[in-house]
C-alpha positions in Angstrom: 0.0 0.0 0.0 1.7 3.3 -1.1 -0.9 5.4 -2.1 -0.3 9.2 -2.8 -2.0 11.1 0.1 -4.9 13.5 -0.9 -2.5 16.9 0.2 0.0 15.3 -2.1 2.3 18.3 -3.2 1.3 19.8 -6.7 4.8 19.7 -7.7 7.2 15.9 -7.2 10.4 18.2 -5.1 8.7 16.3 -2.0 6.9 12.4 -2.5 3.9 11.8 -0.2 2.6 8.5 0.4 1.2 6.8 3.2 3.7 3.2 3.3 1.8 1.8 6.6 -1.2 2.7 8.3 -0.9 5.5 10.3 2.4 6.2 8.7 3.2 9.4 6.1 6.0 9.3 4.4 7.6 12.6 2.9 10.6 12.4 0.1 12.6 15.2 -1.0 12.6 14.0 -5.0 15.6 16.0 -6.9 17.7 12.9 -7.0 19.7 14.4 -9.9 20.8 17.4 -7.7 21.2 15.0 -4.5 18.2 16.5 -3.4 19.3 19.7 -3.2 16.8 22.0 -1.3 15.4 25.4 -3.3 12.3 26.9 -1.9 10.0 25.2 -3.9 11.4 22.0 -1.4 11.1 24.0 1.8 7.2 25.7 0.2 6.3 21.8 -0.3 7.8 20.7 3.0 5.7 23.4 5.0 2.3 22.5 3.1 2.8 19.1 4.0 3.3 20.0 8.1 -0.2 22.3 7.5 -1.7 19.3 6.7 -0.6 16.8 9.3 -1.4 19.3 12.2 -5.3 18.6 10.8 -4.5 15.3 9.9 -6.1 13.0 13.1 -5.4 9.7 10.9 -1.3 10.4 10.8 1.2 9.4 13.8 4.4 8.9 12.0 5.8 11.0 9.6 9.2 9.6 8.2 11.1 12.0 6.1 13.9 11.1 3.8 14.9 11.5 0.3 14.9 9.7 -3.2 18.2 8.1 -4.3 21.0 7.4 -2.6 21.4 11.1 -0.6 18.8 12.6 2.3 19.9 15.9 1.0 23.0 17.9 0.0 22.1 21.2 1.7 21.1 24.5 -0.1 21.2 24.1 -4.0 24.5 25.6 -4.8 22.9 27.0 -7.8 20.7 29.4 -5.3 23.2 30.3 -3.1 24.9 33.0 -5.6 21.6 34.8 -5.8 20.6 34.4 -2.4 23.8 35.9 -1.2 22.6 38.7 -3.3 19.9 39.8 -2.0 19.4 42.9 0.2 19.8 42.0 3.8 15.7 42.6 4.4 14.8 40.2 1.4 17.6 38.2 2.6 15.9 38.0 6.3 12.5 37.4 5.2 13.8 34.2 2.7 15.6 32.9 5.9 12.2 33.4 7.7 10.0 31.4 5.7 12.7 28.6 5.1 13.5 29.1 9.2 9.7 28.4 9.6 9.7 25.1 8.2 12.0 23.7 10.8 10.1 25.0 13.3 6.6 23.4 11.5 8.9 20.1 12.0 9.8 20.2 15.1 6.2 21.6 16.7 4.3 18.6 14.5 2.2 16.6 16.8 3.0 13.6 14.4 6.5 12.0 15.9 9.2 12.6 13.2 11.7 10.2 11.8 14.5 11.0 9.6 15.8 8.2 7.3 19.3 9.3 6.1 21.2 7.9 3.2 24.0 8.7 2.2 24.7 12.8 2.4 22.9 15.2 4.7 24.9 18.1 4.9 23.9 21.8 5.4 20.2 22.8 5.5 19.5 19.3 4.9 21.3 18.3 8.1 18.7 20.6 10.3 16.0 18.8 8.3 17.4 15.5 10.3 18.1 17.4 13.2 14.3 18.6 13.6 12.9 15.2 14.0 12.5 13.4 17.0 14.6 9.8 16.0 17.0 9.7 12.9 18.0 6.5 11.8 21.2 6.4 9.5 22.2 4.0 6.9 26.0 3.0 7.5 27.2 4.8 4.3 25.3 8.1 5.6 27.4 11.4 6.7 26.7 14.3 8.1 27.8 17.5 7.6 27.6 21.1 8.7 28.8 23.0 6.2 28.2 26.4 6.7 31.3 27.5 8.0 32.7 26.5 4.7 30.9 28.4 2.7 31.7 31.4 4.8 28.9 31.3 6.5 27.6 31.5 10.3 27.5 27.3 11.5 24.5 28.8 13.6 21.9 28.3 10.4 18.4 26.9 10.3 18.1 26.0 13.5 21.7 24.0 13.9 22.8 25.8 16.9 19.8 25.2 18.6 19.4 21.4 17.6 22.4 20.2 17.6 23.3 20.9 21.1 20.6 19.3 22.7 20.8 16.5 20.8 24.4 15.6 21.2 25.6 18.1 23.7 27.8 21.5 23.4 31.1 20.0 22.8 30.4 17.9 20.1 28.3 20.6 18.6 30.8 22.9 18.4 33.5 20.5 16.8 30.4 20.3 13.6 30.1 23.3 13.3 33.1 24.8 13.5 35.0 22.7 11.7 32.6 21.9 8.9 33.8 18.1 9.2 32.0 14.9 7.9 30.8 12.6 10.6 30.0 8.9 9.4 27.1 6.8 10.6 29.1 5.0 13.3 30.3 8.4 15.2 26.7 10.0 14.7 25.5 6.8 16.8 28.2 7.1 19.1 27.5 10.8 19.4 23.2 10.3 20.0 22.8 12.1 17.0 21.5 8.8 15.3 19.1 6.5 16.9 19.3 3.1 14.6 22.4 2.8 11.7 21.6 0.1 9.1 22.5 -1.3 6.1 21.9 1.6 3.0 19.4 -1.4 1.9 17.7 -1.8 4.7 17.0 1.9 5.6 13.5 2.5 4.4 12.1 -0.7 6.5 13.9 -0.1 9.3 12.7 3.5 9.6 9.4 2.4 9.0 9.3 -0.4 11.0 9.8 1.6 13.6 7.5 4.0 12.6 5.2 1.1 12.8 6.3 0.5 16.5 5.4 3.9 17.4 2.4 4.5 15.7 0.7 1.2 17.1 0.6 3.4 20.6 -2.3 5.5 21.6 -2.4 8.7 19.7 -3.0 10.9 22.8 0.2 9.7 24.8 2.1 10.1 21.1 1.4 13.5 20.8 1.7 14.0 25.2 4.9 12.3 25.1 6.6 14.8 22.7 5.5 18.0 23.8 6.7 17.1 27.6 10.1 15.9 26.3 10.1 19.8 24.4 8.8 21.2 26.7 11.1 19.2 30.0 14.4 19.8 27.5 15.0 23.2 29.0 12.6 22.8 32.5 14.5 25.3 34.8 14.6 22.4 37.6 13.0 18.9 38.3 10.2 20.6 40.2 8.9 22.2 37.4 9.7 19.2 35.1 7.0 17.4 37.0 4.6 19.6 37.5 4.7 19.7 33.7 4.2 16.0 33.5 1.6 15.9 36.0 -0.5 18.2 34.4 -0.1 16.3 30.9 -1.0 12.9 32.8 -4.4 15.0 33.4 -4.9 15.2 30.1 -4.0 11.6 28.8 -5.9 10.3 31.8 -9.3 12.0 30.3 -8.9 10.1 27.0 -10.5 7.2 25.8 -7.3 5.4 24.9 -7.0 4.9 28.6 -9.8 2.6 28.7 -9.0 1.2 25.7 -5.8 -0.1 26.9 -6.9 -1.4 30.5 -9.7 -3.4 28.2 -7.1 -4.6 25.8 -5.2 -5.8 29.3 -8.1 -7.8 30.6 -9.0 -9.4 27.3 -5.4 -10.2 26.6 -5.9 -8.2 22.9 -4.0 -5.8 21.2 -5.3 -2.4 21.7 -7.4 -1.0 19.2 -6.7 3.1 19.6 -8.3 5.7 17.0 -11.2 3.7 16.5 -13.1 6.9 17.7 -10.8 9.6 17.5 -10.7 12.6 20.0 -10.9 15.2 17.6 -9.1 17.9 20.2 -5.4 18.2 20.5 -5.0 17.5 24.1 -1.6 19.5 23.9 -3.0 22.7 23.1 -3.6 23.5 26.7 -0.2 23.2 27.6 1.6 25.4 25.0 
């Protein structure tokens, strides 16, 4: 089943099918410029977060891109008249593309990067906004800026990468603008699961598949307390936090559903009558 989702992008820069149920699935498709990004890629990419942030059906959303490469980074080809630009035209082109990561990282959906070969650049903070990247064993990583003479702090890299992998080893990607193979990324924490290059697609979405068989509610509960619990000023507040969110998840119906599914001894059967309210909307 691979089906093109109804909000499929007008133009093929970005692939949208639904592989499993409950399970989107977004490609970057400009294979023959090692899908470079322009901003028809990052106007595609922030349609598509519109429409899972109304999408009830959706709890996965694996991102990767066709071919052999997640994505170069900025299209070289752009950069020259993107450099030229006055510095307002400049700051609002940052904005919208800026915006996009953002609209990643704030989707309700759980996000999974599936990385092959390069992702260097913008592409890298593409990876670096979802919530588990998994990494075929040819893949690299790269933050590039500083060697095109620009600030490492770009798209959201110097905000990301930090808290993924800590201060030290942030500052040795982006300041020296250095590859970092698949086995280093997993050393790091910067990669969750490394796999054969073969293997990549069904590994990300089997575990896609893993996390999408869980209730909705806690899916959506569990992110936004691990956002919001990153950069909790102490562990009192941290669990205050959570205590409020176990509020809401207690209120849902998956709740029942899953202390049925207990006494039965059955799999759970959550989203079979959808909530339609975000239950995280309280706590933004």
């Amino acid at each position: 089943m691979n089906r093109p989702m109804p909000y499929e992008a007008s133009e093929p820069v970005v692939l949208v099918t639904r592989p499993r149920p409950g399970v989107v699935q977004a490609a970057v498709n400009r294979p023959h410029r090692r899908n470079a990004l322009t901003e028809e890629v990052f106007g595609a990419l922030g349609d598509l977060c519109a429409a899972l942030r109304e999408d009830r059906s959706a709890r996965v959303l694996v991102l990767t891109g066709e071919g052999e490469t997640f994505s170069s980074g900025y299209d070289i080809d752009e950069v020259g008249r993107v450099a030229s630009l006055e510095p307002s035209a400049l700051m609002a082109l940052l904005d919208r593309q800026s915006r996009v990561i953002s609209a990643l990282c704030d989707l309700p959906q759980t996000v999974i990067a599936a990385v092959d070969g390069v992702a260097a650049g913008a592409g890298l903070s593409l990876a670096l906004a979802a919530d588990l990247r998994v990494l075929s064993e040819r893949a690299r990583l790269r933050a590039a800026f500083v060697r095109m003479g620009l600030s490492g702090g770009d798209m959201g890299a110097s905000w990301l990468l930090p808290r993924i992998a800590g201060l030290g080893f942030a500052s040795d990607m982006l300041l020296t603008g250095r590859f970092v193979d698949a086995d280093e990324a997993l050393r790091r924490g910067v990669a969750n699961r490394v796999s054969p290059a073969g293997d990549l697609r069904a590994t990300a979405l089997d575990t896609a598949e893993q996390i999408a068989d869980n209730s909705p509610v806690s899916l959506r509960l569990t992110k936004h307390i691990l956002q919001a619990n990153t950069d909790a000023p102490s562990l009192e507040v941290a669990l205050r936090a959570e205590a409020s969110v176990q509020v809401a998840a207690a209120k849902s119906p998956d709740v029942q559903e899953a202390v049925a599914a207990f006494r039965e001894r059955r799999a759970p059967r959550f989203g079979t009558a959808p909530d339609r309210t975000d239950p995280t909307e309280e706590h933004r």
